[in-house]
Every structure is written in C-alpha cells, then in structure tokens.
NUMARDO-393062 format. One record per residue (C-alpha): x, z, y. Coordinates in Angstrom, 3 decimals, decimal comma, m for minus. Example, Ala and Ser with C-alpha at 12.3 -4.5 7.8 and 13.67 -1.06 7.14 Angstrom:
+----------+----------+----------+
:        X :        Z :        Y :
+----------+----------+----------+
:   12,300 :    7,800 :   m4,500 :
:   13,670 :    7,140 :   m1,060 :
+----------+----------+----------+
This chain:
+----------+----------+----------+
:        X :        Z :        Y :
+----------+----------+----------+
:   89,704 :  168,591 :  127,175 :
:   88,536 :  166,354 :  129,778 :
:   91,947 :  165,269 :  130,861 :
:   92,897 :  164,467 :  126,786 :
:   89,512 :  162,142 :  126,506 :
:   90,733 :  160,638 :  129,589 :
:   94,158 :  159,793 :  128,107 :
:   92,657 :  158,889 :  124,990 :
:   90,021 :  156,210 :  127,223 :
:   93,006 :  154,819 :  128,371 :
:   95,028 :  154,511 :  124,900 :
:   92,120 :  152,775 :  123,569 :
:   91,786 :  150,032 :  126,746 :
:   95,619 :  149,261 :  126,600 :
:   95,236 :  148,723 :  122,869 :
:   92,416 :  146,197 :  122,809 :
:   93,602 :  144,623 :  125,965 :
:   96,832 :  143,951 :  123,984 :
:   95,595 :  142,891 :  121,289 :
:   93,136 :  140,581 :  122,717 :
:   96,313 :  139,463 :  125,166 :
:   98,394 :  138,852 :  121,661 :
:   95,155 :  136,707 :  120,749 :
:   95,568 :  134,862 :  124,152 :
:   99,087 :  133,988 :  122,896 :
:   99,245 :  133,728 :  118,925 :
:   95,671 :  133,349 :  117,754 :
:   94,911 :  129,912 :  120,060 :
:   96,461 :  126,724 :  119,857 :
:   98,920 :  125,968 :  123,165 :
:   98,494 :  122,144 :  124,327 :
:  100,852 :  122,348 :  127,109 :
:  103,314 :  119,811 :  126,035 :
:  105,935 :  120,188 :  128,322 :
:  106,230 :  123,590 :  128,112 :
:  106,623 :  123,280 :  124,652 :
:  109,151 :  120,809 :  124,770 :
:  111,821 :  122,876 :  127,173 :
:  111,071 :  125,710 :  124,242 :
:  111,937 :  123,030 :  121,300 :
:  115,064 :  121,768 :  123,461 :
:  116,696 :  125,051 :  123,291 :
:  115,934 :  125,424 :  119,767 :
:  117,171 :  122,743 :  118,902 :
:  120,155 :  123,145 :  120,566 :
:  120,403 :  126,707 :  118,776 :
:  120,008 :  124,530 :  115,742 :
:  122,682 :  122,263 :  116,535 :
:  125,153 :  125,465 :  116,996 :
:  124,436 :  127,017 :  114,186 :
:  124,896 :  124,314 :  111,963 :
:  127,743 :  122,305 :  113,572 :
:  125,401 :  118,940 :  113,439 :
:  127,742 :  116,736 :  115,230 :
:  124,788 :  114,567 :  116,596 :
:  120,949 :  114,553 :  116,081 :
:  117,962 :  112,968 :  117,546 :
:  114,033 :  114,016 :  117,749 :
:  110,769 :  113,065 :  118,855 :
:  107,348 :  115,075 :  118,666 :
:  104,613 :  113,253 :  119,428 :
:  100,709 :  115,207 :  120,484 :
:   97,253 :  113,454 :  120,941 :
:   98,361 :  109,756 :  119,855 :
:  101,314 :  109,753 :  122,301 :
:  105,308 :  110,980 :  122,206 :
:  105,713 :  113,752 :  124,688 :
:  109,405 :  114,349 :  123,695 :
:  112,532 :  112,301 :  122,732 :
:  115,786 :  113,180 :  122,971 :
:  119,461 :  112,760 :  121,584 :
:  121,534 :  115,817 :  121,448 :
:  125,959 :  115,593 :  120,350 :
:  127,887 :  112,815 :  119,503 :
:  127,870 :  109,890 :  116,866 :
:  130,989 :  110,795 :  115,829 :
:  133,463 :  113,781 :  115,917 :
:  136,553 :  112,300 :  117,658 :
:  139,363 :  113,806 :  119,924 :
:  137,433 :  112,540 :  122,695 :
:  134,187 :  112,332 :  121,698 :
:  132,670 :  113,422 :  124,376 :
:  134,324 :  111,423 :  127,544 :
:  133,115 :  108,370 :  125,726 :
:  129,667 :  107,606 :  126,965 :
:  129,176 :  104,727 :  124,251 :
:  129,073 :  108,075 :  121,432 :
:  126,465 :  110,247 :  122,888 :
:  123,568 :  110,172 :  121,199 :
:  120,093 :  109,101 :  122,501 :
:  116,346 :  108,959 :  121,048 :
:  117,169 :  105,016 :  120,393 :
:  119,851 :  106,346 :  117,801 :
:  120,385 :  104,373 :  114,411 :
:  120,342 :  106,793 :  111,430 :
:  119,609 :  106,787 :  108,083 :
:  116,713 :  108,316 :  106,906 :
:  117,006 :  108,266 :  102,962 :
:  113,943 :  109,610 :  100,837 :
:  111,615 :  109,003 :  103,729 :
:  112,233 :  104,929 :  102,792 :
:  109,655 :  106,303 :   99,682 :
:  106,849 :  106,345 :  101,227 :
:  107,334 :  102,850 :  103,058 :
:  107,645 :  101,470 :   99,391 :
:  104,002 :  103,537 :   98,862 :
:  102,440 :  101,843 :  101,314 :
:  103,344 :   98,568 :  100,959 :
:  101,781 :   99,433 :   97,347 :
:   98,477 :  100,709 :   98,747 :
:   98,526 :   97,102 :  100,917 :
:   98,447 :   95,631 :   97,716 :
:   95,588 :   97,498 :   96,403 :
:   93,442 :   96,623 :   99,600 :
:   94,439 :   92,904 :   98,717 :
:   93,286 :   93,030 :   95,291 :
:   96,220 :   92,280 :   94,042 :
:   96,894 :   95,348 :   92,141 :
:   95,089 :   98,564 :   90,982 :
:   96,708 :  101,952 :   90,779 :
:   95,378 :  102,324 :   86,952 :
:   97,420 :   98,938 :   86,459 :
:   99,913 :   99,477 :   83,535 :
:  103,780 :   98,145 :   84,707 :
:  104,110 :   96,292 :   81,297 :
:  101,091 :   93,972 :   81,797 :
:  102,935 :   93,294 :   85,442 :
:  106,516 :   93,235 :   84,392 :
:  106,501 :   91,817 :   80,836 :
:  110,502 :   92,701 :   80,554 :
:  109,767 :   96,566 :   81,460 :
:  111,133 :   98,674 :   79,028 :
:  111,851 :  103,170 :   78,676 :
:  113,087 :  105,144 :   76,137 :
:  110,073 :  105,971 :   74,857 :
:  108,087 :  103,041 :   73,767 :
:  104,516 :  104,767 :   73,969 :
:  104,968 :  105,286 :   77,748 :
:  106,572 :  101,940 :   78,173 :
:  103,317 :  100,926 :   77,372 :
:  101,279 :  103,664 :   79,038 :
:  102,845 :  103,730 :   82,204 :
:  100,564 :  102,805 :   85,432 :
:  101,788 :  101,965 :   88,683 :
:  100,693 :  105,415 :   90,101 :
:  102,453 :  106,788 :   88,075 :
:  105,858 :  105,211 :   89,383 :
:  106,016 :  107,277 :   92,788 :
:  105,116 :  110,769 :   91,950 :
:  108,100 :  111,945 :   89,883 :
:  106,165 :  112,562 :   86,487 :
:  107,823 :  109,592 :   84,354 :
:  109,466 :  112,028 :   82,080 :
:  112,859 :  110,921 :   83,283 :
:  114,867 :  113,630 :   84,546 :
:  115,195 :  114,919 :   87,704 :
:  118,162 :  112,432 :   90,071 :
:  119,046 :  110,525 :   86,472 :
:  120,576 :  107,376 :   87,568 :
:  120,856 :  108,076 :   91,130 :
:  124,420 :  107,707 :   91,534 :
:  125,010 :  105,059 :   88,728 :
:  125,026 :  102,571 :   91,848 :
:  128,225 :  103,557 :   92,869 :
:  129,915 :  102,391 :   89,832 :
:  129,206 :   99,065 :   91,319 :
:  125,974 :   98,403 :   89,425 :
:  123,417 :   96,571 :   91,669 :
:  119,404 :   97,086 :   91,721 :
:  118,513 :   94,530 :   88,556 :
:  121,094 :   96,613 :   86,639 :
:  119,864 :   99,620 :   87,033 :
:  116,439 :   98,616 :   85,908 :
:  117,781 :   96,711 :   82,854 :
:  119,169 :  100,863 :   81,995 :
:  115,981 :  102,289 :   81,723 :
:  115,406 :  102,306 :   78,395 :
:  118,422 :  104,393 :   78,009 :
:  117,340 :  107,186 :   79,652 :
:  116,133 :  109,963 :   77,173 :
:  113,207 :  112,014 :   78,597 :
:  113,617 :  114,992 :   79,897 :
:  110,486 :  116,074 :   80,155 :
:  105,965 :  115,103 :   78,403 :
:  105,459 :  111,969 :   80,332 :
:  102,768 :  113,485 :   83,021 :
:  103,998 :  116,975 :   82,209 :
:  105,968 :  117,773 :   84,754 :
:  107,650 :  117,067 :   88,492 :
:  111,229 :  116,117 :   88,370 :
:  112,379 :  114,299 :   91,689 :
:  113,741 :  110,748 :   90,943 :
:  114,785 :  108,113 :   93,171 :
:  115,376 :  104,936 :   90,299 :
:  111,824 :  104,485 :   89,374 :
:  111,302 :  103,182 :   92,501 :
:  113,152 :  100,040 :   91,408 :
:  110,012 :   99,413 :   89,422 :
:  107,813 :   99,406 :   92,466 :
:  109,820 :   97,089 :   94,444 :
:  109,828 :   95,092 :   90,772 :
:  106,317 :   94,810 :   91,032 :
:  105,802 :   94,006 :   94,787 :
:  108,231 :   91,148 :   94,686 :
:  106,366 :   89,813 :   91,819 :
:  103,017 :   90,074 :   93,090 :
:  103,930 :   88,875 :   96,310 :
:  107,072 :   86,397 :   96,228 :
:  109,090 :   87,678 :   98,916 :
:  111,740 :   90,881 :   98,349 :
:  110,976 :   94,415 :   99,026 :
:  112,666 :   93,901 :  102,362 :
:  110,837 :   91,323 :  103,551 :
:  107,855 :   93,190 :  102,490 :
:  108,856 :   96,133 :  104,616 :
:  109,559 :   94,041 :  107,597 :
:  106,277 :   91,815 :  107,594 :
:  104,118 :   94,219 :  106,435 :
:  105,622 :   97,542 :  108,281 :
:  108,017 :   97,529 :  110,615 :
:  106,782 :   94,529 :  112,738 :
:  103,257 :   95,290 :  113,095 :
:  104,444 :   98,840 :  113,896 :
:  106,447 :   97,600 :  116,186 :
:  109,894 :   99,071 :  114,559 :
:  112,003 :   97,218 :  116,771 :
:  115,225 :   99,118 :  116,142 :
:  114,564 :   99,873 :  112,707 :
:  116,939 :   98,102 :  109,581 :
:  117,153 :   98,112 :  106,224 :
:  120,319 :   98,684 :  103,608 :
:  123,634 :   98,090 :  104,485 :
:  123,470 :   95,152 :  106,120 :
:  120,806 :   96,025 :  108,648 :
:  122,840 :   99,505 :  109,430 :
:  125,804 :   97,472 :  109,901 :
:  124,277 :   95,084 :  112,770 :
:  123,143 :   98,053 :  114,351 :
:  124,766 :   99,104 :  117,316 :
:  123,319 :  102,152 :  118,869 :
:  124,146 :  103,682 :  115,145 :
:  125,746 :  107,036 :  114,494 :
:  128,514 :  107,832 :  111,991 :
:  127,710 :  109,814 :  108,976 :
:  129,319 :  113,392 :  108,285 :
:  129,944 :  115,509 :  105,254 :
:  129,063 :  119,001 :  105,400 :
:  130,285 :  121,793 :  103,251 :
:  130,851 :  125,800 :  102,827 :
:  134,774 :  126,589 :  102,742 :
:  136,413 :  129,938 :  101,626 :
:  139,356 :  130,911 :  103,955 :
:  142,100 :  133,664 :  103,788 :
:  140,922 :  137,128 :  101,436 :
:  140,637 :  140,067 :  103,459 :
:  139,888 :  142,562 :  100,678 :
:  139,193 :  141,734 :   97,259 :
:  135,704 :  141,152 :   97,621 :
:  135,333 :  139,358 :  101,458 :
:  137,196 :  136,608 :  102,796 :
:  137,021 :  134,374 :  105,826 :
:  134,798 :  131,392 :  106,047 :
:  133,495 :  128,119 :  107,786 :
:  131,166 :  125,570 :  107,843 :
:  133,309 :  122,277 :  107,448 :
:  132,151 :  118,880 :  109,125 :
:  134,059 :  115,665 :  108,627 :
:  133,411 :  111,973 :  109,587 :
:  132,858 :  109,724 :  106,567 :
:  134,609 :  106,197 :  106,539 :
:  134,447 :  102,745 :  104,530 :
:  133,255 :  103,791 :  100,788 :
:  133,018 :  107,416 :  101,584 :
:  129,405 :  105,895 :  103,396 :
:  128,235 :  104,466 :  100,230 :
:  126,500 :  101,291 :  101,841 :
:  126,447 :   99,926 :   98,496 :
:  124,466 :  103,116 :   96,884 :
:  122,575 :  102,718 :  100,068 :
:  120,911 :   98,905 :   99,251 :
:  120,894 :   99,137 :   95,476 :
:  118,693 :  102,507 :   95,989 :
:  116,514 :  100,997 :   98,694 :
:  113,074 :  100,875 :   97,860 :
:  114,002 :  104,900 :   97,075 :
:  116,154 :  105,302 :  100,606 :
:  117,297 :  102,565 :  102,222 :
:  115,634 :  102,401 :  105,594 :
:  117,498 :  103,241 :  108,600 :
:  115,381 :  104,322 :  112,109 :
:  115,526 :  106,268 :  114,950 :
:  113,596 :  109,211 :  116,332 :
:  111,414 :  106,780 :  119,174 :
:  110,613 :  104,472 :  115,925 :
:  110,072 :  107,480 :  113,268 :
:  107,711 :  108,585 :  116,160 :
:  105,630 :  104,751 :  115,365 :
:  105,709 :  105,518 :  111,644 :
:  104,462 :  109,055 :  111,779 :
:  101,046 :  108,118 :  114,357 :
:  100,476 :  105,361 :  112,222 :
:   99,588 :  107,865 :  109,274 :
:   97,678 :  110,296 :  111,191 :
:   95,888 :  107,320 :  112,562 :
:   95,477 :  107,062 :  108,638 :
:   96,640 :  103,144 :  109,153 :
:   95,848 :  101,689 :  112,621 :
:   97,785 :  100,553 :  114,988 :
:   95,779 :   99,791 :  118,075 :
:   92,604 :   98,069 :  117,410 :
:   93,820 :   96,904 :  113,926 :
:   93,674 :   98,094 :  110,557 :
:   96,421 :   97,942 :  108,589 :
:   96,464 :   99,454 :  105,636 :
:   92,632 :  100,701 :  104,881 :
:   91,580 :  104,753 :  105,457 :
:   90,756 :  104,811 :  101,968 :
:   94,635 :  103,827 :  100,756 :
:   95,699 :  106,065 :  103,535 :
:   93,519 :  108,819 :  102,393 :
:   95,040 :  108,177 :   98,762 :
:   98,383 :  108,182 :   99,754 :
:   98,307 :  111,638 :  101,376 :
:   96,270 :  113,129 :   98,447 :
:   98,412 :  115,643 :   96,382 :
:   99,132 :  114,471 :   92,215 :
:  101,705 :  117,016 :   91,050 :
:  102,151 :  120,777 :   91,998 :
:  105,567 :  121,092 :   93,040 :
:  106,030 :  125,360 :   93,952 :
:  103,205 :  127,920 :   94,502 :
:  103,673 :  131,261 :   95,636 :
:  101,470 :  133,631 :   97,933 :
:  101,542 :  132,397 :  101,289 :
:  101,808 :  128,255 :  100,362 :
:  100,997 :  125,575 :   97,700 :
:  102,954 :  122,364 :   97,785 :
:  102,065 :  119,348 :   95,841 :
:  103,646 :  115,644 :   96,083 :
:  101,185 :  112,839 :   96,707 :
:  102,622 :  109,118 :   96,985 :
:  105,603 :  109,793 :   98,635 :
:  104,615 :  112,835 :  101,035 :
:  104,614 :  116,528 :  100,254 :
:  101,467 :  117,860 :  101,275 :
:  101,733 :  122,066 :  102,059 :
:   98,676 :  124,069 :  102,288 :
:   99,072 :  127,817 :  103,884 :
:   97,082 :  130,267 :  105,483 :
:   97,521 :  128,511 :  108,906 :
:   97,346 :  124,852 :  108,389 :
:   98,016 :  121,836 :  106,550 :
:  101,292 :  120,012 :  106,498 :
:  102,821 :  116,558 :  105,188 :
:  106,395 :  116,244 :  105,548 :
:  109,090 :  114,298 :  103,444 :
:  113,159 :  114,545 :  103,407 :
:  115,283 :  112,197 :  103,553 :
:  119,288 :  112,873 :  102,654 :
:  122,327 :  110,045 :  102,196 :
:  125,967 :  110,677 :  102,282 :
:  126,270 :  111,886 :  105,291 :
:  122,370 :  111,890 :  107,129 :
:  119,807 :  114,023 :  106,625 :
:  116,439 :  113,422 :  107,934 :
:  112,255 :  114,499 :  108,094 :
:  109,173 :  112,969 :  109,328 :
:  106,102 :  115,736 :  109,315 :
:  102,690 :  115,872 :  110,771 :
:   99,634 :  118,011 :  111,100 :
:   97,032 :  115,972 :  111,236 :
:   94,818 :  118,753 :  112,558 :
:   96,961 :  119,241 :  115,661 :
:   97,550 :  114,747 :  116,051 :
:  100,958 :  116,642 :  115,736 :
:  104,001 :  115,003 :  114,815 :
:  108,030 :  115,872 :  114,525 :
:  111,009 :  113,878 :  113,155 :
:  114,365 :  115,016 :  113,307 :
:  117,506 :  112,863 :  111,919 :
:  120,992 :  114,337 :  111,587 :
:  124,385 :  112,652 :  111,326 :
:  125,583 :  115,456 :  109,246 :
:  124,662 :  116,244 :  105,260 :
:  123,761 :  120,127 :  105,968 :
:  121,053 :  121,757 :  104,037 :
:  117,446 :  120,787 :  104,663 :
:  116,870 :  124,283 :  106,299 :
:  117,671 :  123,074 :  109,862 :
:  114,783 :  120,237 :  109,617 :
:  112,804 :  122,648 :  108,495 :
:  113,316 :  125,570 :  111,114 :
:  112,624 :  122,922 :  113,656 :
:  109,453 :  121,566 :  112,093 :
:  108,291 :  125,114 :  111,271 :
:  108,928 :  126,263 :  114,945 :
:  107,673 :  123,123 :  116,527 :
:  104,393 :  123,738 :  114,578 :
:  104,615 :  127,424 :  115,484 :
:  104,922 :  126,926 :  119,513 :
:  101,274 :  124,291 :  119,366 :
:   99,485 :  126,853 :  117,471 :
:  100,558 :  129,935 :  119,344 :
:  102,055 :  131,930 :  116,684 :
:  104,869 :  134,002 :  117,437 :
:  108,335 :  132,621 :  118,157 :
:  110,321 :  133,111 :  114,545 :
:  114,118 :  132,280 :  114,719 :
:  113,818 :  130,288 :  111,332 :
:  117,269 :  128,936 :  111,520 :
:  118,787 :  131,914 :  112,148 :
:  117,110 :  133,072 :  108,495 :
:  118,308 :  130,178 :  106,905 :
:  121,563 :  130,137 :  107,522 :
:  121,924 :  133,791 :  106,902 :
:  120,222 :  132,999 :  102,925 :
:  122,583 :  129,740 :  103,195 :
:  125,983 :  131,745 :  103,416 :
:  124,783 :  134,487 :  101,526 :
:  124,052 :  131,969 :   98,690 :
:  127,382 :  130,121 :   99,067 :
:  129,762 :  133,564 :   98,884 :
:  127,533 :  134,576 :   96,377 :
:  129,002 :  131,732 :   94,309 :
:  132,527 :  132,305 :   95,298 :
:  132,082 :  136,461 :   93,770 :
:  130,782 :  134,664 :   90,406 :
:  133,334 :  132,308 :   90,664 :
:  136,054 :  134,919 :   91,575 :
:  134,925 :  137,740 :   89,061 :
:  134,941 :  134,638 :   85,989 :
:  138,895 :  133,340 :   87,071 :
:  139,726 :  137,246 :   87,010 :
:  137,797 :  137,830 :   83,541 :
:  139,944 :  134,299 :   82,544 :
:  143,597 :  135,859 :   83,942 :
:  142,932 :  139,054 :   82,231 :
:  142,667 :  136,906 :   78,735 :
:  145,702 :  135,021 :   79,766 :
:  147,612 :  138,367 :   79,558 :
:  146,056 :  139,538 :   76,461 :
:  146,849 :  136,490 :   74,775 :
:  143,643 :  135,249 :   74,404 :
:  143,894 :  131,676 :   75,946 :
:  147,047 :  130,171 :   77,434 :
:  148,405 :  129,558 :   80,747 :
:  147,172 :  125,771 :   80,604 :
:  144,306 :  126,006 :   79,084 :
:  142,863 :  128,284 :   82,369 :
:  144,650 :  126,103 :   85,017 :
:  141,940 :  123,284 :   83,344 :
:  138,896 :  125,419 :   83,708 :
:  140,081 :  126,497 :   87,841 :
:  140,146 :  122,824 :   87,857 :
:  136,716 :  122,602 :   87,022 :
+----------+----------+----------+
C-alpha cells in the first residue's frame, strides 16, 4: 500500500511539473528574437520546398525594430539560375504586392479627413458630379466609406480584368453604370478591386495631383520607402526586381482509373503574360511594388497607429478608424474576421490580427501585425501559389512569440490544396465518362463532347 501511494506521489509531481513546464513553453509569450528567427528561417525554407516558390523575401519586425530580413531562391527560374549572383534574392527585393496597394489608397483617404477636406459620410456624387452606377438610388447614396469595404453591391472581381482588353483607368470608371448589382447595396461583402478607381477619383480632385503622386508625397517619402515604385513604370526602373511566376496543379500519367501522377508547375512569365498594363490601370486597387525591408516601414507605421519618429502623420483617430472592422467576412468557432478600410481584422481565442493579401500575375504577397505583440511579418513571393503559404508563415511566426506549440501549417495546407485540386480532376473525370457513355448511346455526338472537354 505504501509503496502504491508512493508511486502515485510521484505520478502526480511529474504531471503538474509537466504541465506547469508546457506552461513555461506554450502559455507565455517568447521575446527572444533571434531564436525565433533561426526557427522562422527553416520554416520558411520548408515553405519554399513545399511550394516550389522560386524566390521570396521576409521581414518580421518586434518592439518598433526589424529583427529579421532575408531573401531566400532566385528571381527567376533559369538554367543557371543559381551561378548568377545578380538573381539571388535579398530583403532589398522588388516585388509586387497587389491588394496590399488598398490600404495605401485608405490612408491617403483618412489624410484627407484629418485635412478637412473630406468626411467619410461624404456622398461620391456631390464630389464627382459625373459619377454614375447601375442603380441610380445608390449613385446617389453612395459615401466615400463606403468605396473601400466591398459592400457597393457590385459583384465580387466584376471588372477586374476588363483592363487587359486595353481599357485604361478613366474607362473603366466611365463602365460603372453598367454593372448590374449583384448584391442590396450595404448587404453584403463581395471583394472588388474597380471601386477603388473612385477613391483615387476623388483624391485627385480634392487634391490636384494623381493618386501616385499622392502615394509618394504623402506615404512613401515620409516613410522613408526608398525602394518602393508604383505601376508599371516604377517596376520597370527597378533593378533589384524579381520576375513573376505562374503557378498551377497538373495531372500526369493515370495509374489506375481513379489516381494519377501529379505536380506543382512553376513557369516564368514574360512581356504581356506580366500584365503591366492591368497592373497601372488597377493601381489605386494593386499597383504598388515594395520589398520586405520597406513592407517592414509600412507595417510599424500602423502599429505606431501613424507616426513615424516624432511626427504624426496621419492622426490616431484615422488610424484607429482604418483598422476598425465594417463588414463580417467568415465566422466560425475558433475566429471572426471582418474587413475594415483595407485590412482584415481576425479576432480568436489567442489574439488579434490585421493582415491583408496581395496577388498579381505572378506575385503573391501579405503584410500582418499584432499590435499586442509590436509584432509584424511580410512575406512577398515571385510565384502565384495559393495564399496558404503566407499564411502558414504568418500563423507560425505568431505562434513561435506567443509560445504556442510548433504547428506545421504548411504542411496542412498543401495536403487540403492537392486534395482539393484531384478532387476536381474525379468530378471532372467521372462527368467526360458520364459524356462518352452518351456518345455511344447516341445521345450527343462525337463533336458536340470534344466542345465541352474543351471547356
């Protein structure tokens, strides 16, 4: 009896000393930086492999100050890619960082609203007399906050690609009207990139220069964006720039009727296939091009809710206003999301999180902090994969400062990735079967299925 107590006493002191030791290491936030950042360069070199990125570059910054930056890969897959020095990758990298460009357009706004030049209540028609939508009641109703949070009532990427057609920025405005709603104006959250046309409408009227201008002046100099363009013709003076890559899921050679080899594919993309053109006419939406060390500027600058240094530009309030949620975007158990002006702001059990995307043919992107933490993490990409490898390393990244357990997020995501993509090759399969089968019957001719495998 005396011996089981004793192994029972010492059951009990090896569980509580574990757990309290798990406590030590999960249930406390870790602020030893460069620890952290030899953990976050192997992940993100597990990252890399997994998703055949050919080049990306990242910066976290803690506590007001960058403790990591670093370029991992190439610039460009060549047959010697990696003998040339000149196409490695380094934290001074050009890239495009598409959606992201939103919430430069946002604040520019919210430096408008500090001037008194604008309110956020403002309707667009009494700014823009020559405004015009489908429906005339919200041509008329429309406010300027409404512009940037995706509840116009036009439909979710309508327009987006119109630009490459040729069609320039005034064009695109001037086809507003012909866009049928798709959803209640204010009823819904459908992601749009051309109503940001209006808002670069409206701050070139209220303040006489373009929406580039505005971005430099107002932005990226007193930031001290040194490296950071705009459009095509500020990605095509950069130098230190990578080359974008497509990224796709290919079926290979059938092994049974039901599995078959695959890949991941990754290609270089050259003259149009870069769609500089898209790239300027969408601007205001995603035209900004940066790198990881000047991302890293961008990011402190909103958890230091608009000052840089000693001065104040943009005011806490507009900051504050900025990063305040409008529009529920998904809800389940363990997070809510909304959208705010240009930054989607997650709530979980552990902390809260602003983060935005940014994808272009051929670069993918994120900027995220924790303002809890002074935490920041951008990652850009030179390859159009998924946005589940930005978010395995933002997840993890957050994950390592607040001491939760490691989680191999990419790992997860790639494995729900290809299980999504053959997935759609069995439905695709099992329906050109179903269509061969009706081809023998007699049911629909030879030609008429060779159209629909086209499809």
């Amino acid at each position: 009896m005396k011996k089981l107590q004793f192994n029972t006493l010492i059951i009990t002191i090896a569980i509580v000393f574990t757990t309290s030791f798990q406590g030590i290491l999960y249930g406390q936030d870790n602020q030893d930086d460069a620890a952290i950042a030899l953990k976050a360069e192997e992940y993100i070199k597990k990252i890399q492999k997994d998703w055949k990125i050919p080049g990306l570059s990242v910066s976290i910054s803690k506590g007001g100050k960058v403790v990591y930056a670093k370029g991992f890969g190439v610039k460009e897959l060549t047959n010697n890619m990696f003998n040339d020095g000149k196409n490695l990758v380094d934290e001074n990298t050009v890239f495009q960082i598409g959606s992201i460009s939103k919430s430069f357009t946002a604040t520019v706004m919210a430096q408008l609203v500090d001037e008194g030049k604008i309110k956020w209540e403002d309707t667009v028609k009494n700014i823009l007399p020559d405004f015009r939508m489908y429906d005339k009641w919200v041509e008329e109703n429309l406010q300027v906050r409404d512009i940037m949070t995706h509840h116009t009532g036009i439909g979710g990427q309508a327009g987006t690609y119109i630009p490459n057609l040729g069609y320039g920025r005034e064009d695109v405005y001037k086809m507003l009207p012909f866009f049928k709603p798709a959803y209640g104006f204010r009823g819904g959250y459908e992601y749009n990139n051309i109503t940001f046309i209006i808002a670069s409408k409206i701050i070139e009227k209220l303040t006489g220069k373009s929406w580039e201008d505005n971005i430099r002046e107002r932005i990226l100099i007193p930031l001290g964006m040194t490296s950071t363009s705009i459009n095509k013709e500020g990605f095509n003076a950069s130098k230190n720039v990578a080359v974008p890559h497509e990224f796709y899921y290919s079926k290979g050679r059938m092994l049974t009727d039901s599995t078959w080899t695959d890949s991941l594919v990754v290609n270089p993309l050259y003259g149009d296939e870069q769609a500089l053109h898209w790239l300027t006419v969408i601007g205001p939406a995603g035209g900004i091009n940066s790198t990881a060390v000047d991302m890293a500027k961008y990011a402190q600058f909103h958890l230091d809710l608009g000052r840089v240094g000693d001065k104040q530009i943009i005011s806490r309030k507009q900051m504050q206003y900025l990063h305040k949620g409008q529009t529920i975007t998904s809800q389940d158990s363990s997070r809510t999301t909304l959208y705010g002006h240009c930054w989607f702001v997650e709530q979980n059990n552990r902390y809260r999180l602003y983060f935005h995307t940014g994808t272009t043919w051929g670069f993918t992107a994120i900027c995220a902090f924790v303002p809890e933490q002074n935490l920041s993490i951008v990652m850009l990409a030179n390859s159009e994969v998924p946005s589940s490898p930005r978010y395995a390393l933002m997840r993890r990244v957050i994950d390592y400062y607040k001491g939760f357990p490691e989680k191999d997020y990419s790992a997860s995501y790639l494995a729900s990735f290809m299980k999504e993509e053959r997935d759609l090759e069995r439905v695709k399969s099992e329906k050109l079967k179903s269509e061969e089968l009706k081809v023998k019957s007699g049911e629909v001719n030879s030609e008429e299925l060779k159209v629909k495998s086209d499809k």
